[in-house]
N, C-alpha and C positions, 0 to 999 in steps of 0.2 A: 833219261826216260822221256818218251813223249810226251807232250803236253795233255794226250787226249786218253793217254792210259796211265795218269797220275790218279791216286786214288782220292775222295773226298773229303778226307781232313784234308789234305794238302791246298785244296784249291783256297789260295790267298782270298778271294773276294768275298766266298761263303762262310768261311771261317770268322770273317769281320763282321757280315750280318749276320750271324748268328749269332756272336758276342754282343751286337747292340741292342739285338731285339730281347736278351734277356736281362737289360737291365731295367732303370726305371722308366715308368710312366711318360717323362716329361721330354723322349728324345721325340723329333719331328718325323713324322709321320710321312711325308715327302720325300727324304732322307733314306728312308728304312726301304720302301717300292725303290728306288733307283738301285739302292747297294744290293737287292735283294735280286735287281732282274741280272745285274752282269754276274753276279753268284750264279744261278740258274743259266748259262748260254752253255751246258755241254748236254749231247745228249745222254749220259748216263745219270743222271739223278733221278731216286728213288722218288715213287710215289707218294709215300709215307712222308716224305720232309716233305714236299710240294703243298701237302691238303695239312701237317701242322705249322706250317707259317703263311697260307693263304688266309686272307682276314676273313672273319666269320660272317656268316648273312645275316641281314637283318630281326629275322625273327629268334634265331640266338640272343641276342643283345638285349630282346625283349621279355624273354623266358629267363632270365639270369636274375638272381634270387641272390641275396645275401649282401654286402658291401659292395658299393660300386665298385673299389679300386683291390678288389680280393686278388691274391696271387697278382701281383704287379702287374692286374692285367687292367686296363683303362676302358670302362664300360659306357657307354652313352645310358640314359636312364629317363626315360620321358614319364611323368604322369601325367595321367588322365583327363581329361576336363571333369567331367563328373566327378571325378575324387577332390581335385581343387573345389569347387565348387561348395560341395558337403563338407569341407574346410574349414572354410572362411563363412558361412551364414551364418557359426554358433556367435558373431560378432553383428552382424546384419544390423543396422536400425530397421530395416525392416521386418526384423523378425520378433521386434520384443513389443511388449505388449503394452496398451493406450495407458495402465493404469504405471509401471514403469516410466512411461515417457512423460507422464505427467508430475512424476515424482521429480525428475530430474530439471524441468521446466518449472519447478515451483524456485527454483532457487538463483535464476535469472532473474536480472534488475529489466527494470520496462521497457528500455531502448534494445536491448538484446532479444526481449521477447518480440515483440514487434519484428525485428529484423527474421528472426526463423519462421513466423508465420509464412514467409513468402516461399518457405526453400520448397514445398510441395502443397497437396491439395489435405492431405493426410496431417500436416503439422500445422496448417493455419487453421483447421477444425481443433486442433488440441491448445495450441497458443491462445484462442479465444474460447477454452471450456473454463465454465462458471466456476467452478474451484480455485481457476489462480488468480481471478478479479477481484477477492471477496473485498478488497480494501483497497485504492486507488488516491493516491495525492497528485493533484495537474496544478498545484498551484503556481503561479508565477506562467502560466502557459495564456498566451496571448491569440485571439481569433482561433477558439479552442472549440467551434461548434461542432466540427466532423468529429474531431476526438471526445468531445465529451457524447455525442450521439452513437460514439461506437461502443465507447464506456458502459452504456446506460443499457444495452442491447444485451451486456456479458452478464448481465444478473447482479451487478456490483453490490454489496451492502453497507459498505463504509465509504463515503465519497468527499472527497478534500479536495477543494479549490476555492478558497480566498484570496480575496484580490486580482480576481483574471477577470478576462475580460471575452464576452459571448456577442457577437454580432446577432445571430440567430442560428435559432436552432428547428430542424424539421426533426422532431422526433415524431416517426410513426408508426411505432407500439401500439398495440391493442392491451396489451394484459397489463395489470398491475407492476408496476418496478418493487425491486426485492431491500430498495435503499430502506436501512435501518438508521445510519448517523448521517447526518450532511452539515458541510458548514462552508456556508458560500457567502459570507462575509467580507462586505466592503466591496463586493463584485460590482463590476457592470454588466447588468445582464437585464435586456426589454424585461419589460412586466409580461407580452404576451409569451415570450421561451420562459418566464419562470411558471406560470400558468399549467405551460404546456407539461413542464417538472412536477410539480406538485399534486394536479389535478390526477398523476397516474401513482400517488404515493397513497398509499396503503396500513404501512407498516412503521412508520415512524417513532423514534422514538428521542432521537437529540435531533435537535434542529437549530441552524445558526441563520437567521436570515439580517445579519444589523448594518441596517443603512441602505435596504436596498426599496426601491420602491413598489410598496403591494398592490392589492385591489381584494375587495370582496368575495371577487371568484378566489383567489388563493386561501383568505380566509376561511371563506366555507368549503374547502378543500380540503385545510389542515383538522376541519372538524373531523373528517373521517378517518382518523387517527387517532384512536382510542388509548393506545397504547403510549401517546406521548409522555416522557419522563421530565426533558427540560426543555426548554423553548425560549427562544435570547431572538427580542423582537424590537432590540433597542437602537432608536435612531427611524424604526421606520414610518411611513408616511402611505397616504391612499386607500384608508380603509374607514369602515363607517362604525358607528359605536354597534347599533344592532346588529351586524357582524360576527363583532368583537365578544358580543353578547352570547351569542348562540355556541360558538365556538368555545368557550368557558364552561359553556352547560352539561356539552360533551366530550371534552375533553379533561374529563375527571379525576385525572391522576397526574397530573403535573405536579414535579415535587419542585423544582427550580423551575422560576418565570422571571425574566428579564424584561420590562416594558418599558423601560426610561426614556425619557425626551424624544417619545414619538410628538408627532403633531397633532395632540390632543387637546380636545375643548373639554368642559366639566360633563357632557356625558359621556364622553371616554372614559373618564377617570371614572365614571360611577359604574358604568358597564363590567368593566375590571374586578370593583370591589365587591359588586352585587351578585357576581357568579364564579368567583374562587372558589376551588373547592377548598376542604377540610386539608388535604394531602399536601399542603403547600407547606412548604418549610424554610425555603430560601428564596424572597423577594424582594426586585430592584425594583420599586414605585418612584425614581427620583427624579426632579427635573419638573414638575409639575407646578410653578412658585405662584400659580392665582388661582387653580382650578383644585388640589386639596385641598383638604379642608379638615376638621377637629372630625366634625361629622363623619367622612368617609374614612378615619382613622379606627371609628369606634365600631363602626359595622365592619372594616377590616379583621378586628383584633376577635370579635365575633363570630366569622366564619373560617378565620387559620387558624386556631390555636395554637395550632405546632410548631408557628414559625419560629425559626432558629437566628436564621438571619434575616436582616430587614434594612436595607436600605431607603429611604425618605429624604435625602439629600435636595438642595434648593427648594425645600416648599417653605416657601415666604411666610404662610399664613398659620405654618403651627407656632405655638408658643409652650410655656412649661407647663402649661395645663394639660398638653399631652403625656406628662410623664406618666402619672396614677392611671391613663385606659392603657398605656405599653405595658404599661407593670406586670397586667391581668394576662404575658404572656411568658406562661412560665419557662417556656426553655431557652427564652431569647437569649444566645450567647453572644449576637456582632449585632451591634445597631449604630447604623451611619445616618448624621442630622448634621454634614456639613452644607454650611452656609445658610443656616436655618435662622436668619439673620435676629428673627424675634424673640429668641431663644438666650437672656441674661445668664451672666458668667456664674453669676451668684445659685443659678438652679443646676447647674451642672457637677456642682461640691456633693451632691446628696445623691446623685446617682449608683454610687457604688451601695447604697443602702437600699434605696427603691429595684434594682436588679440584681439581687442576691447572686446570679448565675451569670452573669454579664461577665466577658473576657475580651473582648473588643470593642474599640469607642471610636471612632473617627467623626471629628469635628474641626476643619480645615475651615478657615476663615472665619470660626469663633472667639480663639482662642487665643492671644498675641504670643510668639514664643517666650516669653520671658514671663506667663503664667504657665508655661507649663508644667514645670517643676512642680511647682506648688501641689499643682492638681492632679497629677500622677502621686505627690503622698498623701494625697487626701484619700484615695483609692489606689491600693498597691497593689491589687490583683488585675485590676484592669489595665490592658496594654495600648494607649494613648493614640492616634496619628498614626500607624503603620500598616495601615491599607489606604494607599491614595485614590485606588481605582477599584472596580469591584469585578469579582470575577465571578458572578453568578450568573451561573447557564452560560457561561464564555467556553468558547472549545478547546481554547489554548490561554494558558495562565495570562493575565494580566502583566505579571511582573515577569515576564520571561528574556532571557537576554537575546538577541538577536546573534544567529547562526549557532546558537546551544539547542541541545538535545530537546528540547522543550517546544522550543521554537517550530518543531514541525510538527506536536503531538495535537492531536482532533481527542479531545473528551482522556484525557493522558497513555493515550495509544497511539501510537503509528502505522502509517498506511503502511503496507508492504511492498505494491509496486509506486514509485514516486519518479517523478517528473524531474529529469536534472538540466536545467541552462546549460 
């Protein structure tokens, strides 16, 4: 039979693309068009096969609904931009809101935080909102003017930096600072930046300033601080007794007051005793060894009653005849009279009788250690020697170990954002 009156199962080449094109998906598609066109060279082929193996138009592929690879047939499938789109925002940082992003930013350490302020104009207004400043530690941070002036802008209320060190500071604040605790102890920092600090405080209520150098203006600065609780002023220097004076008058509620071995003459030391309030309950008067006196003991014990504790350490000039005006304070539980050089061995056996309520004794270079047995059974309730240093109105224990947990606490709290080397 002819070639061209064979019928069309017969024709070899159609027959083969026919079988290919119905199997899977994955045969090539370049492959299928060539076997398909020398299939197709007679002219007797029906219409019908022509228009079902011609590949479908575009807008087909587009209207096809259900699984791409339905019926073994391989479908292109494009979405939308606007569908992607409405996709992917339920994720958006831009799409979730100030009080969310704040939530998630409270939990970032300081270096991190700092670092997202940059990433837009939107996250550095939230990296620097007053709720995740409230408590800040920069201690051990060196030429810290720009950052503690940026610090002091966020509203902070708890501020840690001892031992740093301030070249100067331009703060140009108008309103009030929100600082509640601060302990900038052992700093170097100009008298005129601490001026600048102080003079815009308010609200105060712990304060650490020991060792650093005052003036007047700070003093009559901290007067308008009614609110003050404890105040640790010990070591400093640069300020005037009438000052000191007024500053007592109004600041009324001081329950711990640290004053020790400022550079005081005897009307320092009267100034102090002659406007304590009643509210005083824990007081480091020590270091004074010419300028107390029996006298200013007695107007002391007259205007605190309450005092609990009492430090009087190095004053030269009291003797045992201070015991009977201490006496007259009844809740005294810790009183420190080391190096109270006037003060015979023989008066200190009667002590646990004269202060019925006494539980602490510290007397460090009165007592040579091989009396001290004796004198801890002379009194068993009282615990001898085991406060070397004193921790009143301090913001961080006294006896803390260095790199322990303690070691960074401000008033036995921790800053939240803190400063790491």
């Amino acid at each position: 039979m002819a070639a061209d009156s064979m019928s069309l199962q017969d024709l070899p080449c159609l027959s083969l693309q026919g079988s290919m094109l119905s199997q899977s998906k994955r045969i090539n598609k370049r492959k299928s068009r060539c076997g398909f066109t020398e299939g197709l060279d007679t002219e007797c082929t029906p219409t019908e096969l022509i228009q079902q193996w011609s590949p479908r138009h575009k807008h087909q592929r587009l209207i096809s609904k259900g699984k791409e690879n339905d019926c073994n047939q391989f479908v292109l499938a494009r979405r939308s931009r606007r569908k992607r789109e409405s996709t992917s925002a339920g994720i958006s940082w831009d799409h979730l809101p100030d009080e969310l992003l704040l939530k998630i930013l409270f939990y970032l350490p300081l270096q991190d935080l700092l670092r997202v302020s940059i990433v837009c104009k939107r996250w550095h207004c939230l990296a620097f909102d007053e709720s995740l400043w409230h408590s800040v530690d920069l201690e051990g941070l060196t030429h810290m003017g720009v950052a503690l002036q940026q610090v002091l802008k966020t509203g902070v209320r708890r501020l840690r930096c001892p031992r740093s060190f301030l070249e100067e500071l331009q703060f140009t604040g108008t309103g009030p600072l929100q600082i509640v605790q601060m302990d900038l102890s052992s700093s170097i920092i100009p008298t005129s930046a601490l001026e600048n600090i102080i003079c815009h405080c308010k609200l105060l209520e712990y304060l650490s300033l020991e060792g650093l150098q005052l003036s007047d203006t700070i003093i009559n600065s901290l007067a308008r601080n009614p609110n003050l609780l404890q105040l640790n002023l010990s070591g400093c220097s640069g300020f005037s007794a009438p000052a000191l004076a007024d500053m007592f008058t109004s600041c009324s509620s001081i329950e711990q007051l640290n004053i020790s071995w400022c550079e005081f003459n005897t009307n320092h030391v009267k100034s102090v005793v002659n406007n304590l309030s009643s509210s005083v309950t824990h007081l480091n008067l020590s270091g004074y060894r010419d300028s107390l006196t029996l006298d200013d003991v007695k107007l002391l014990v007259v205007r605190c009653p309450h005092i609990q504790t009492l430090d009087l350490s190095d004053s030269t000039l009291l003797m045992a005849d201070s015991f009977p005006v201490l006496a007259q304070l009844k809740y005294l539980l810790h009183l420190s009279l080391s190096r109270c050089y006037h003060i015979h061995l023989a008066a200190l056996t009667d002590l646990g009788k004269t202060f019925p309520m006494l539980c602490l004794l510290d007397i460090f270079g009165l007592v040579h250690d091989s009396h001290l047995p004796s004198l801890k059974k002379e009194m068993p309730r009282v615990c001898i020697n085991s406060r070397p240093f004193s921790g009143i109105a301090r913001p961080t224990p006294a006896s803390r170990l260095i790199g322990s947990f303690s070691d960074r606490t401000m008033w036995n709290r921790r800053c939240r954002l803190r400063f790491k080397l």
